[in-house]
C-alpha positions as CSV (number, residue, x, y, z in Angstrom):
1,X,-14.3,-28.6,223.5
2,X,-16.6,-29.2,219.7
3,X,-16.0,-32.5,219.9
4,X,-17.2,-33.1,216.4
5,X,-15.6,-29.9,215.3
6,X,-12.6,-31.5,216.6
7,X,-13.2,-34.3,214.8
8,X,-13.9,-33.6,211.7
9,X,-10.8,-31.0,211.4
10,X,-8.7,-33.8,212.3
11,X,-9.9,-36.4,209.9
12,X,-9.8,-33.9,206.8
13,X,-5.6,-33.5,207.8
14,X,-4.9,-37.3,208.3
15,X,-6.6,-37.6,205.2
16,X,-4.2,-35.6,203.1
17,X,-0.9,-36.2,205.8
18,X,-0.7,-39.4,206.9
19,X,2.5,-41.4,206.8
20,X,2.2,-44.4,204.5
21,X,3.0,-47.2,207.2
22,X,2.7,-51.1,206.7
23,X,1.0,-52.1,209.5
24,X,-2.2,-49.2,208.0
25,X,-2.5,-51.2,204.8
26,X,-3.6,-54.3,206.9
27,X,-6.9,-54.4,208.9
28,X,-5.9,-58.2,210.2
29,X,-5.6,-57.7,214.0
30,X,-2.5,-60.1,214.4
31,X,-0.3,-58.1,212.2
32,X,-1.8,-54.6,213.9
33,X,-1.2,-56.0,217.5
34,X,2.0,-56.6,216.3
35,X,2.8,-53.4,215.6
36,X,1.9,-51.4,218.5
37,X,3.5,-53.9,220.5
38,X,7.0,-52.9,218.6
39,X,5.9,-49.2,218.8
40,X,6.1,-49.4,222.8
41,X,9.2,-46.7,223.5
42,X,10.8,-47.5,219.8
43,X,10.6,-45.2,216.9
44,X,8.3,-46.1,213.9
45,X,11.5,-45.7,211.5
46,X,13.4,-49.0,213.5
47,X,10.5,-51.0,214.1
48,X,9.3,-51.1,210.2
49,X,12.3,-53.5,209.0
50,X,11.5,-55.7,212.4
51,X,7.8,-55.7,211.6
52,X,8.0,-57.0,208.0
53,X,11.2,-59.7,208.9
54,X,9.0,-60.6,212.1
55,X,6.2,-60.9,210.1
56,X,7.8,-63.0,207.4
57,X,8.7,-65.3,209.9
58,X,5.8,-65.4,212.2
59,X,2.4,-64.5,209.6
60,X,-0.1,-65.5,212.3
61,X,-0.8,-66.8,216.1
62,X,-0.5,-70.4,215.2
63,X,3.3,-69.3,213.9
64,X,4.4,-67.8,216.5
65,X,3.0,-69.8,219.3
66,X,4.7,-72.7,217.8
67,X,8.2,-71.1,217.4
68,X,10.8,-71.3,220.0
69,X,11.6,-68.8,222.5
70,X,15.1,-68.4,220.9
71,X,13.4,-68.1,217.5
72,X,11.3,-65.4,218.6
73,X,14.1,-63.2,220.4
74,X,16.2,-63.8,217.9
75,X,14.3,-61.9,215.7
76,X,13.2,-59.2,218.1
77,X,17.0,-59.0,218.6
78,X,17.5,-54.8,218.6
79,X,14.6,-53.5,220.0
80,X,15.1,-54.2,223.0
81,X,12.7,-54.3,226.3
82,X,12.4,-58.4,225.6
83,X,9.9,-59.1,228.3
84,X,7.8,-57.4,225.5
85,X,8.7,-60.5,222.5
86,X,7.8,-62.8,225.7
87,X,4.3,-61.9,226.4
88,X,3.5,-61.8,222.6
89,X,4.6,-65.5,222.1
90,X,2.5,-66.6,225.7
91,X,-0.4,-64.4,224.2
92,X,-0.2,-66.0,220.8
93,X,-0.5,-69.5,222.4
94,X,-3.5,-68.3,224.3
95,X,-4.9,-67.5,221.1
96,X,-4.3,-71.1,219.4
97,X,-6.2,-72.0,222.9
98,X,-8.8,-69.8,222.0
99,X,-8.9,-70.6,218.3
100,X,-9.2,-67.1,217.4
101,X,-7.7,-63.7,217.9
102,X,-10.5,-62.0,220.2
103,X,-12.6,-59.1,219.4
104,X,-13.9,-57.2,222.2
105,X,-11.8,-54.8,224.5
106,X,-12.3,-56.5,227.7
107,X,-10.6,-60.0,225.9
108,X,-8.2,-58.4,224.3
109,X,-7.1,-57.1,227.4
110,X,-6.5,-60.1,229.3
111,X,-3.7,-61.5,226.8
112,X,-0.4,-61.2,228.3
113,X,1.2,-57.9,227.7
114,X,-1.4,-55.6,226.6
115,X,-2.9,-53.1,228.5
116,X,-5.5,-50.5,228.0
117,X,-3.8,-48.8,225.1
118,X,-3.0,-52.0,222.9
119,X,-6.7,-53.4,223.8
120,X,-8.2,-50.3,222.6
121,X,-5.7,-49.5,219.7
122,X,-6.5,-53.0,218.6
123,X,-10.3,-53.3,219.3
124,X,-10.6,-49.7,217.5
125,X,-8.5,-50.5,214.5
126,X,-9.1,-54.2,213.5
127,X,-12.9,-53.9,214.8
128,X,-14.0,-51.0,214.3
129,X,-15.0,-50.6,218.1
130,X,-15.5,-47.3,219.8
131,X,-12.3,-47.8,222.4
132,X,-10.2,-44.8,222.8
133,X,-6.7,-45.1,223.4
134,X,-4.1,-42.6,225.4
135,X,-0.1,-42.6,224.4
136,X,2.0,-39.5,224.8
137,X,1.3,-38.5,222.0
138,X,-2.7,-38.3,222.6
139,X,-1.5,-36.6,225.9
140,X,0.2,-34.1,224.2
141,X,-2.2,-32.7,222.0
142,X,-4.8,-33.1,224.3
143,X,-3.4,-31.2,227.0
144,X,-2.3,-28.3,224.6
145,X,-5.6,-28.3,222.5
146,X,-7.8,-27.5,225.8
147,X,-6.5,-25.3,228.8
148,X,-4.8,-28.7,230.8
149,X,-1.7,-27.2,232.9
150,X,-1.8,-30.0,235.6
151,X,0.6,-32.6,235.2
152,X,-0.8,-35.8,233.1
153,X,1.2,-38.2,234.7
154,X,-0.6,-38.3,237.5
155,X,-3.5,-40.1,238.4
156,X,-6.6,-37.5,238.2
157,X,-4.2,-36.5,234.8
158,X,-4.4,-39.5,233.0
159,X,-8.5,-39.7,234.2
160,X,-9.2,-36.7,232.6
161,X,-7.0,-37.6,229.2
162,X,-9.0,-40.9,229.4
163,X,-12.0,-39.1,229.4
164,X,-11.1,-36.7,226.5
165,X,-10.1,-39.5,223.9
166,X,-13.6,-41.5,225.3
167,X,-15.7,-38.6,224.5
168,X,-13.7,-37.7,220.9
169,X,-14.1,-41.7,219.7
170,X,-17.3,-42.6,220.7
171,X,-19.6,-41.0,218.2
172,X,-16.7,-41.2,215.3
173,X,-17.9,-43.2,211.9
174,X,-14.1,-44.9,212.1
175,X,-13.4,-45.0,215.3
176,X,-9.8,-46.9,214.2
177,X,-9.1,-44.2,211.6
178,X,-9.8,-41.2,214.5
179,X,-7.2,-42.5,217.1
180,X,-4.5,-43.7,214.0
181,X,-5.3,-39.9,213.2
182,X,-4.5,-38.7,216.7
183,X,-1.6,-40.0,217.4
184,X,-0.5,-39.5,214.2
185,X,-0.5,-35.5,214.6
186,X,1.3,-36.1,218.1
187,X,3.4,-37.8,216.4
188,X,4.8,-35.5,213.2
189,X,2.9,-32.0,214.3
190,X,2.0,-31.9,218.0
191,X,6.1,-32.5,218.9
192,X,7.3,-32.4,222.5
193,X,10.1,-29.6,220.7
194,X,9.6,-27.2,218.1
195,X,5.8,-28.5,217.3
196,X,4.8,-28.0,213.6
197,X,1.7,-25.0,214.9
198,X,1.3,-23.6,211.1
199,X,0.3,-27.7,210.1
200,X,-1.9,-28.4,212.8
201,X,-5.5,-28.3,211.6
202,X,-6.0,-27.4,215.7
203,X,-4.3,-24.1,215.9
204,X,-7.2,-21.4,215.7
205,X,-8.6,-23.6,219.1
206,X,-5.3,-24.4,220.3
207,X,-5.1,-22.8,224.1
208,X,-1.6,-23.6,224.3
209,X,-0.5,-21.8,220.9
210,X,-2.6,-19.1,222.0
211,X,-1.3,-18.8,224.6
212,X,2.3,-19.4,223.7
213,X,2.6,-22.7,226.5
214,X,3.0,-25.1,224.3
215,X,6.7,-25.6,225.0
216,X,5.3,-25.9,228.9
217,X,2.6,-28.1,228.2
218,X,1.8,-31.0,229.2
219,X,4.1,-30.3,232.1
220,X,6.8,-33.4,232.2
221,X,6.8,-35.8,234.7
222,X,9.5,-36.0,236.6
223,X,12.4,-38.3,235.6
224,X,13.8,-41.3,237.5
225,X,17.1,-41.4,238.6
226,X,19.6,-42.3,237.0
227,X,22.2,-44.6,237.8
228,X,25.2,-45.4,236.8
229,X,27.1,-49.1,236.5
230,X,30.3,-50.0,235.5
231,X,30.4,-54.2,234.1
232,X,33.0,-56.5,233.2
233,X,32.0,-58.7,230.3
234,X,34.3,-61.9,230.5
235,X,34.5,-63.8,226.9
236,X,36.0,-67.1,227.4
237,X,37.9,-68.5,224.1
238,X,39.5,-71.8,223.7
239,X,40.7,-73.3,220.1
240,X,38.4,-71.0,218.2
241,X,35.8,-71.4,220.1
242,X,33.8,-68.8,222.7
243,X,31.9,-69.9,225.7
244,X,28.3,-68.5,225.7
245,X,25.2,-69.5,228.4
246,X,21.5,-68.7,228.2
247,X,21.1,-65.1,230.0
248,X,19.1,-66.9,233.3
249,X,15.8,-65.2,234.4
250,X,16.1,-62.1,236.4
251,X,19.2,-60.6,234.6
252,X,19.1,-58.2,231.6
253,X,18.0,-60.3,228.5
254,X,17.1,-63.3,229.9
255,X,16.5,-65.9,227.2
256,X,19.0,-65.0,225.2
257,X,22.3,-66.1,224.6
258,X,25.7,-63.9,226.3
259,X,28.4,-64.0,228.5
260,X,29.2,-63.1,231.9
261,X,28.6,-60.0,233.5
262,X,30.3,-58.7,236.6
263,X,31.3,-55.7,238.5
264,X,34.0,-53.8,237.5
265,X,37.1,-54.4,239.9
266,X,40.2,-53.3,237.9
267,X,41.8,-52.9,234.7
268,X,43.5,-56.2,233.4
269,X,45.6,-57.2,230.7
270,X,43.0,-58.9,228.9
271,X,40.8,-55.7,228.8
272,X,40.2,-55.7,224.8
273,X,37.8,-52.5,225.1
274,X,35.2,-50.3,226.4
275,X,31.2,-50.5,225.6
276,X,28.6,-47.6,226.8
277,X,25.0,-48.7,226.7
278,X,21.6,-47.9,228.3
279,X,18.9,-50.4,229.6
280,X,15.9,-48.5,231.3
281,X,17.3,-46.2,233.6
282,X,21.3,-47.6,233.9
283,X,23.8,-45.9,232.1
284,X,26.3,-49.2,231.6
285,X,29.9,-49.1,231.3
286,X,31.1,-52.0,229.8
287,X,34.4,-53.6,229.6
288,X,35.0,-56.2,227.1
289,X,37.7,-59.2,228.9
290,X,39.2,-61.9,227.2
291,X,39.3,-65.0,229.4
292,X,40.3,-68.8,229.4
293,X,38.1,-71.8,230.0
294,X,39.8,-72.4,233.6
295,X,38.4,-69.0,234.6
296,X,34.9,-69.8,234.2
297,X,32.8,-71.4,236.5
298,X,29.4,-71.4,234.4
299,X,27.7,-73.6,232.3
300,X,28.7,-72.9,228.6
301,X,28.1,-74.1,225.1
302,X,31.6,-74.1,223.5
303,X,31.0,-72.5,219.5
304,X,32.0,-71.0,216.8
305,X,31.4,-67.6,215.5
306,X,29.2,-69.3,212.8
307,X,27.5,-71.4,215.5
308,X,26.9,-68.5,217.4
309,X,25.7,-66.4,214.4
310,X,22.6,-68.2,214.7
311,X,21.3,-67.5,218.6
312,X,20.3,-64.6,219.8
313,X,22.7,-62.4,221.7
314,X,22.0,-58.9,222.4
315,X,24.1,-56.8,220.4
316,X,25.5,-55.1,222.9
317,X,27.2,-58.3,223.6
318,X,27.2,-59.1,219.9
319,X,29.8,-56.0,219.3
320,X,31.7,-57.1,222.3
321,X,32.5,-60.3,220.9
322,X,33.6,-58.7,217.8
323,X,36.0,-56.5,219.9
324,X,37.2,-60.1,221.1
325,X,37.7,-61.4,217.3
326,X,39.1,-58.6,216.2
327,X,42.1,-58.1,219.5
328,X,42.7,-62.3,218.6
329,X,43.3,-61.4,214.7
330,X,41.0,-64.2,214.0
């Protein structure tokens, strides 16, 4: 590949198409971190009114390594995939131990949570460094732009996409500006379906629209299974109050605030509902039980729906509890 052709092309169409995003009109590395922390598996339209609340509430490191846990789920509340809020508040207080947020790759790297992708993103954007960076997105256009039919999932797959984005970044002016421009085409041209061809400044070198493979590449990896679970979700109530715990490390949500899950046995009287829901590869069936106090064996705070307004509760759970209100006429 013309590497600089390449280039060039792309940096005159980001130029003239790119999306007008919040975190681009900021070159402070906190805020930009952020952002492609939130952008892990969630679309860019969701995460901007979590990125500007978060960011209201938690402007820099210091903030946000000095909130609470709960503070900082509550606001993450919705995007789901909370180990992710985790790691940024335990990397934020490794910055206040560091007294600054770090520059080069290889430190970047070593806060919790971020891998090669963030550390680059960040280091490219913020610094200025040469670091390439490699989403599906980069993978995509990649692997249709030059003649790549193995799968890039794989481990010689991902070598050579590493290798690709290395060699288009490291003689670029704005190294930041060239990967932002990459992904951005992946993102709004370069489609998984129906790609945009007749906007993408890449289509006269384009092997896979040349070829007419470009619903075929990159070839997919393959999907996990998928398995399916069906959940009782017991909400005890008592004098207009509801009993919620902290969700306890190493069940869905932990951290947060909820009710008890168990398996599905049988239909009851106090069944109020049904709830469908996905959390990585589990398709969750969910029905929503009434209870009393004398059925519940766990630890519980005892609140009212104010009260409880104010912790945060996934809102799976959240809409359950409403089901709840709602079958009590409250």
């Amino acid at each position: 590949m013309n590497y600089t052709a390449i280039r060039k092309a792309l940096l005159r169409w980001f130029e003239k198409e790119q999306r007008d995003l919040p975190w681009r009109r900021s070159h402070d590395p906190y805020a930009i971190w952020i952002s492609e922390i939130m952008l892990q598996q969630t679309r860019v339209a969701a995460v901007i009114p979590y990125y500007e609340r978060f960011l209201r509430r938690f402007p820099d490191f210091h903030a946000l390594g000095a909130a609470s846990e709960e503070d900082v789920l509550a606001h993450w509340a919705g995007l789901g995939y909370y180990s992710r809020a985790r790691n940024l508040q335990k990397a934020a207080r490794q910055m206040v131990e560091l007294g600054a947020f770090p520059r080069e790759h290889a430190a970047i790297r070593e806060l919790a949570g971020v891998g090669d992708y963030t550390a680059g993103a960040v280091a490219s954007i913020a610094f200025g460094k040469a670091e390439p960076i490699v989403d599906g997105n980069v993978v995509r256009v990649l692997s249709r732009l030059a003649d790549r039919r193995a799968a890039a999932t794989d481990r010689a797959g991902q070598s050579w996409c590493w290798s690709q984005a290395e060699r288009l970044v490291r003689a670029a002016r704005s190294p930041g500006v060239t990967n932002e421009a990459l992904m951005e085409l992946g993102a709004t041209v370069c489609k998984p379906a129906n790609p945009q061809c007749a906007n993408c400044p890449f289509q006269p070198e384009c092997f896979a629209y040349r070829m007419a493979l470009t619903a075929s590449l990159p070839r997919p990896a393959p999907k996990p299974e998928t398995r399916k679970l069906h959940q009782v979700l017991l909400i005890p109530h008592r004098n207009g109050r509801f009993g919620i715990r902290r969700i306890p490390l190493g069940e869905w949500y932990a951290g947060m605030w909820g009710f008890v899950r168990q398996p599905y046995d049988s239909g009851a009287p106090e069944d109020v509902g049904v709830l469908r829901h996905t959390i990585t590869c589990h398709k969750i069936t969910l029905t929503v039980r009434r209870c009393d106090a004398a059925s519940q064996t766990q630890d519980l705070q005892w609140l009212t729906l104010e009260e409880i307004a104010s912790h945060s509760m996934p809102p799976v759970e959240r809409k359950a509890l409403e089901m709840v209100v709602k079958s009590l006429d409250l």
